[in-house]
C-alpha positions in Angstrom: 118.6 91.0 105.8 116.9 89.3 102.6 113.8 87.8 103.1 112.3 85.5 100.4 108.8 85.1 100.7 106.6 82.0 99.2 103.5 81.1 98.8 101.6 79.5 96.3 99.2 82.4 95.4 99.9 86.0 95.5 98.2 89.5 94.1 96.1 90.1 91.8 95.1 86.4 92.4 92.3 87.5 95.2 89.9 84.9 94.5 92.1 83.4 97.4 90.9 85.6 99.4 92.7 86.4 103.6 96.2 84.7 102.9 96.9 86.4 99.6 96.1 89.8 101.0 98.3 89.4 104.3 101.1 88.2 102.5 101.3 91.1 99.9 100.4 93.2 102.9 103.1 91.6 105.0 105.9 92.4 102.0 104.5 95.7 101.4 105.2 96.6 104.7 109.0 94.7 105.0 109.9 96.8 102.1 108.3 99.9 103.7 110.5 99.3 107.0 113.8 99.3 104.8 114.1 94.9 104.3 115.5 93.6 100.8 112.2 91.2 100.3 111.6 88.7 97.3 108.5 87.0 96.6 108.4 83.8 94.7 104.6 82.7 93.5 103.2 80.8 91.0 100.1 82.6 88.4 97.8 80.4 90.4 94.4 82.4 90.1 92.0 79.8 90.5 91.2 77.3 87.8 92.7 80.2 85.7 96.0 81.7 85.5 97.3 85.2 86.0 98.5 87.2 83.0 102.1 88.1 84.0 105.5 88.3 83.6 107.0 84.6 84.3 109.8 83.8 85.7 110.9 87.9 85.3 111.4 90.4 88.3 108.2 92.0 88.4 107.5 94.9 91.1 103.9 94.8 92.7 103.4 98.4 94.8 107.0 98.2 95.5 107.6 94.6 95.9 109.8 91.8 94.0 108.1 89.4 92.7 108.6 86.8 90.5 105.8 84.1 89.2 106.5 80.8 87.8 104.4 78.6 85.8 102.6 75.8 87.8 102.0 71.7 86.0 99.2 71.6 88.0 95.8 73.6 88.3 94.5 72.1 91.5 95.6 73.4 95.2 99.2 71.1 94.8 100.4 74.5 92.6 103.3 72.2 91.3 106.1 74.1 90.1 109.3 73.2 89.5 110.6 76.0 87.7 109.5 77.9 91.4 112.2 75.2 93.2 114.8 75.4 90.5 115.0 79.1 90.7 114.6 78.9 94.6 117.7 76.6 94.7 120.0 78.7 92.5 119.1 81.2 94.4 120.3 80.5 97.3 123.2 78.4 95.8 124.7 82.0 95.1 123.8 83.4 98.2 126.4 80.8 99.4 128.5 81.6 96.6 129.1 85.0 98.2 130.1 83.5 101.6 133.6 81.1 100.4 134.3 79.3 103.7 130.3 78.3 103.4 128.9 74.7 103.9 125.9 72.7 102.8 124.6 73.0 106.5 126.4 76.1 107.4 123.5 79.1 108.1 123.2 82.1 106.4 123.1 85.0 108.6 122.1 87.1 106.4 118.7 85.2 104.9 115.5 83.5 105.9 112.7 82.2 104.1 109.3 82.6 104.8 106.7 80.2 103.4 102.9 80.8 103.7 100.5 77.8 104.1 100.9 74.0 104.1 99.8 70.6 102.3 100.4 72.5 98.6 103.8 71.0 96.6 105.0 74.8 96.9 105.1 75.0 100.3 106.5 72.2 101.1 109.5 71.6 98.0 110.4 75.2 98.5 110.9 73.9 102.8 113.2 70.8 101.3 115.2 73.0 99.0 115.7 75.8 102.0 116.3 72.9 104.7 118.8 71.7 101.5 120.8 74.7 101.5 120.5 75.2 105.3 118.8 78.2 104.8 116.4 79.0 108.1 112.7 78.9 107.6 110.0 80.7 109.3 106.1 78.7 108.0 103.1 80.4 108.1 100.1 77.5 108.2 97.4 80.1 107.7 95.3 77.6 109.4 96.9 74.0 107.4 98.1 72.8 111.0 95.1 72.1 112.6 92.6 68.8 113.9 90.1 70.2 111.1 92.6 70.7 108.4 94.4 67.5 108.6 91.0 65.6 108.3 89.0 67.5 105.7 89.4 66.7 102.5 92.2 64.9 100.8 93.2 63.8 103.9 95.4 60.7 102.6 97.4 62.7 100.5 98.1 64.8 103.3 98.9 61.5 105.6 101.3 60.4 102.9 102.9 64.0 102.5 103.7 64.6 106.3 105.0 60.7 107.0 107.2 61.0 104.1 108.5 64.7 104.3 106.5 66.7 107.0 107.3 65.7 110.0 111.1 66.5 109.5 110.3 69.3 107.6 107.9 71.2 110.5 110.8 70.0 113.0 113.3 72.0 110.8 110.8 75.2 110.5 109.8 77.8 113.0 106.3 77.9 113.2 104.8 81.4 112.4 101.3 81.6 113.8 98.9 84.5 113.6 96.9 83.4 116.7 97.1 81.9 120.2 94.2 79.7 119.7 96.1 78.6 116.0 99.1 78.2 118.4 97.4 75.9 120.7 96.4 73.9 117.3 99.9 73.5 115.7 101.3 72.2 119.6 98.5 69.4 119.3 98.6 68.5 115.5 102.4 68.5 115.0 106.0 68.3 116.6 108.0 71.6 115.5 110.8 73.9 116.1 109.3 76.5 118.0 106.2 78.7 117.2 105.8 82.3 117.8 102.0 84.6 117.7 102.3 87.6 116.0 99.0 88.8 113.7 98.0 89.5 110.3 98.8 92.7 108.5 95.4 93.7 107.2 94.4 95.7 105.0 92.4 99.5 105.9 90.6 101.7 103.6 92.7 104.7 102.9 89.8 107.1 105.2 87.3 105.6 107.3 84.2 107.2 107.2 82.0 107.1 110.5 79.1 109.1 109.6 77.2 105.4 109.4 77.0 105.3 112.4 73.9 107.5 112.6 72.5 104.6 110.7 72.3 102.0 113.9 68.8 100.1 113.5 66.3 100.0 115.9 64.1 97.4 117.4 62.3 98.0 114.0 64.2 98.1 111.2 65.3 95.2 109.5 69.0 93.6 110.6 71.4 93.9 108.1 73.7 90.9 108.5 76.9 90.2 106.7 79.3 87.7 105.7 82.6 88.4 103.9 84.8 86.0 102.6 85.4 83.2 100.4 82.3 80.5 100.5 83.6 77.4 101.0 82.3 74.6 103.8 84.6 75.4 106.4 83.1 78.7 106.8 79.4 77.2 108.2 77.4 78.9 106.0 74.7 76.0 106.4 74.7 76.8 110.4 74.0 80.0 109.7 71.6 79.1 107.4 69.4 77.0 109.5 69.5 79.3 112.3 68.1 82.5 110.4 65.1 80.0 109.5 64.6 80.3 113.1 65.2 83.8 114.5 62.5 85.7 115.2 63.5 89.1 113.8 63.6 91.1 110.8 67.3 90.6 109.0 68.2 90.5 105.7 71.7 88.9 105.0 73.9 89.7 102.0 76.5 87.3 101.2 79.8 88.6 99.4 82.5 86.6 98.4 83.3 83.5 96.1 83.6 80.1 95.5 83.1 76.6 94.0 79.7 77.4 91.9 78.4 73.6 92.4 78.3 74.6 96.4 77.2 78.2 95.9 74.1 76.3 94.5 74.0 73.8 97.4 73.5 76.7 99.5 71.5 78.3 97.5 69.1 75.2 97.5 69.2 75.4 100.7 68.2 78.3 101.3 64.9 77.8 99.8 64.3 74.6 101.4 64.5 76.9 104.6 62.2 79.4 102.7 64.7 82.0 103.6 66.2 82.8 100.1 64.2 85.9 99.9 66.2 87.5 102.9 69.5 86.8 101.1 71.6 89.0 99.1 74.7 87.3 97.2 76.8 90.3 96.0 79.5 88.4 94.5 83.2 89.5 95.1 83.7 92.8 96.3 86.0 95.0 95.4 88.6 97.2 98.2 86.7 100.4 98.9 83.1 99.4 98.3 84.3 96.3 100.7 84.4 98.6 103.3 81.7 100.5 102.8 79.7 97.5 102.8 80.9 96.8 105.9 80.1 100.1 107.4 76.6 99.8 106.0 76.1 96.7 107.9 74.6 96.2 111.5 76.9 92.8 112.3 79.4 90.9 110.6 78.9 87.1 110.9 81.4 84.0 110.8 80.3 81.0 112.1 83.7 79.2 110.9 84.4 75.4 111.6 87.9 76.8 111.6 90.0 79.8 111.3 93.3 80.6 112.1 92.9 84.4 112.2 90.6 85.5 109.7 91.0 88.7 108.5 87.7 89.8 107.8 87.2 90.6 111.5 89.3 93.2 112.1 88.3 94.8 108.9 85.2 94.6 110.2 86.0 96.5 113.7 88.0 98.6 111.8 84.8 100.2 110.3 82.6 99.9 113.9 81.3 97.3 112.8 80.3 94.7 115.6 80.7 91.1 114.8 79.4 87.5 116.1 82.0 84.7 114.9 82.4 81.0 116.3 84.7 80.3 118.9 86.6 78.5 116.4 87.4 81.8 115.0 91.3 82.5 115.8 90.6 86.0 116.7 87.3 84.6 120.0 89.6 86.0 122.4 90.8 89.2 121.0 86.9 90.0 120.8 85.8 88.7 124.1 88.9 91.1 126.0 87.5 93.7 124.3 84.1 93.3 124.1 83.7 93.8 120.4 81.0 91.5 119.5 79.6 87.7 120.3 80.8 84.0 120.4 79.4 81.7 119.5 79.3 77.8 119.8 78.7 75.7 116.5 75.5 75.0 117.5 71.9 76.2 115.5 70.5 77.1 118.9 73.4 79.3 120.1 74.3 81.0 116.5 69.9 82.0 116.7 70.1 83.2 120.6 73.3 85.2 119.7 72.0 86.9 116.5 68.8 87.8 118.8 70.7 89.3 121.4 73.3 91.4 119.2 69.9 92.7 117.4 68.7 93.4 121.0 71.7 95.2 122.4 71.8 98.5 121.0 74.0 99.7 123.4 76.7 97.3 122.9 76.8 98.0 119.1 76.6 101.5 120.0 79.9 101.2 121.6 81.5 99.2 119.4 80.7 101.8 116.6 82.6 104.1 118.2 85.4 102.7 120.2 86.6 99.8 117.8 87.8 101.6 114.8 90.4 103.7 117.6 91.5 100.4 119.2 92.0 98.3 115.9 94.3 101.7 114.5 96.0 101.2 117.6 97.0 97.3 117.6 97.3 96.7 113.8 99.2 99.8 114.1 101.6 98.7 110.5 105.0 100.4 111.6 105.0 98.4 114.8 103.6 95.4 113.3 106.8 95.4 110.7 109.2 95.9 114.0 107.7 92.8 115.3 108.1 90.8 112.2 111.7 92.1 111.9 112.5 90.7 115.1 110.7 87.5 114.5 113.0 86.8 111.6 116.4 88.2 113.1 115.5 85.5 116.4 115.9 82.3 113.3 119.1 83.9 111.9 
């Protein structure tokens, strides 16, 4: 089986952040688990551009990958050269099958695009639906109530009434959560939607030993948040809540983002006269990622929205308990297994939730020391790759 995988972004572009890691993780693993994978990306890095090989087979730790110029430098990632090469492509897969039509399926081929509203995603869907190639989309959170009506929201209206609604109807929804499956159901109309999780990324060795570190009643809390600062993420909840906590905590922030609304935050956070208990580390780089997350007493998200949102499970992965939103994709996995706190998007329940995770040394206690065996266990990659497998043989 071929599998071509798109999306607008891909390694060393990480100033994207969750999405570009699973999908490089995602191929990684498909060409681990014996697949014939191609990955077609544009040198979107940002408001710059990657340094790389265009339009040239290009192997990143083991995977094809090709990068195309893009006309634009916003998040539309325009690219024709991207849909030209995308459409030959698969005009001489049907070349190799003589008795082939327009419309007739290849058995032997699926394409899998990551993420929605960007001219990528959704030209590459046309020129696939074109060919009558089978596609399996991956939203990464671009199907929901909060995505559809944040931000360039009539550009998205004009997008899905002219080509999205037959477009998701032709597609095979890929989600990575039940509660971002319960979103796509009440945003859109599609063909179908099947859960199966992120690949995320582990450190190589995970060191424990921190957990001889666990605070007590007295030391100071050493909150977290990791990942790309942007307003969906509800920094300014989490904000106005630590002006109101009554406990010692120090939070360091570590990620990136648009610098105007770093310094909105920023501001902020000395109008709350709380800038003197936060750290911004800036982006963080794989290993000392994680042991920035061992060194840490709770990992915090208090998201608008996410459909997954890897950053958890990394967390976990290192003992580390966490306290996300409900609107977090990942709520329930946490709440079955007792990994950490919801909470609601409200100041008053993000402060009574940071107070009783500070409280609870017990709980954190176990989740130090049971989470990093359970997240081996059902990130587990080999299995994970199985499952994927199978998701794409079901479209073929």
């Amino acid at each position: 089986m071929k599998i071509i995988q798109i999306c607008a972004a891909y390694k060393p572009a990480y100033v994207y952040g969750g999405p570009t890691m699973s999908v490089s993780k995602l191929s990684e693993e498909l060409v681990k688990a014996g697949q014939e994978v191609m990955v077609l990306t544009t040198t979107a890095n940002g408001k710059e551009e990657l340094d790389v090989p265009i339009a040239k087979e290009t192997v990143v730790d083991g995977v094809k990958v090709y990068y195309f110029k893009r006309l634009t430098k916003d998040h539309t990632h325009f690219s024709p050269s991207l849909f030209w090469f995308l459409h030959q492509t698969l005009k001489n897969a049907k070349r190799q099958r003589p008795n082939a039509t327009r419309n007739t399926p290849n058995p032997q081929l699926v394409v899998h695009i990551h993420a929605w509203w960007n001219l990528v995603s959704i030209f590459s869907a046309l020129v696939a639906k074109w060919h009558g190639v089978k596609v399996i989309l991956s939203p990464r959170g671009m199907l929901t109530s909060y995505s559809l009506n944040n931000r360039n929201s009539k550009f998205k209206d004009a997008i899905h009434f002219f080509l999205g609604k037959r477009l998701l109807k032709y597609a095979h929804i890929h989600a990575t959560s039940e509660k971002e499956r319960k979103d796509v159901l009440q945003t859109c109309k599609v063909n179908g939607v099947t859960v199966v999780p992120n690949f995320v990324r582990f450190p190589e060795a995970v060191d424990l030993s921190h957990t001889e570190h666990l605070n007590t009643s007295s030391d100071t809390y050493k909150l977290l948040f990791l990942s790309r600062i942007e307003e969906k993420k509800g920094l300014e909840l989490l904000f106005k809540a630590l002006a109101e906590v009554t406990i010692p905590y120090e939070l360091s922030i570590a990620g990136t983002g648009e610098e105007n609304y770093i310094q909105s935050l920023k501001s902020l956070a000395d109008g709350l006269d709380i800038a003197s208990n936060i750290k911004w580390l800036g982006h963080i780089e794989k290993q000392s990622k994680f042991d920035l997350i061992a060194a840490s007493d709770l990992m915090v998200l208090t998201s608008y929205n996410e459909n997954f949102a890897n950053v958890v499970v990394e967390s976990l992965a290192m003992g580390t308990p966490v306290l996300i939103s409900e609107e977090v994709g990942l709520a329930d996995y946490v709440v079955a297994n007792k990994l950490g706190w919801i909470t609601s998007l409200d100041v008053e329940a993000i402060v009574r939730n940071i107070e009783l995770s500070y409280k609870d040394l017990t709980k954190r206690t176990y989740i130090r020391e049971t989470a990093p065996t359970l997240i081996q266990h059902d990130f587990e990659e080999s299995r994970l790759a199985k499952t994927y497998i199978k998701l794409y043989s079901k479209q073929l």
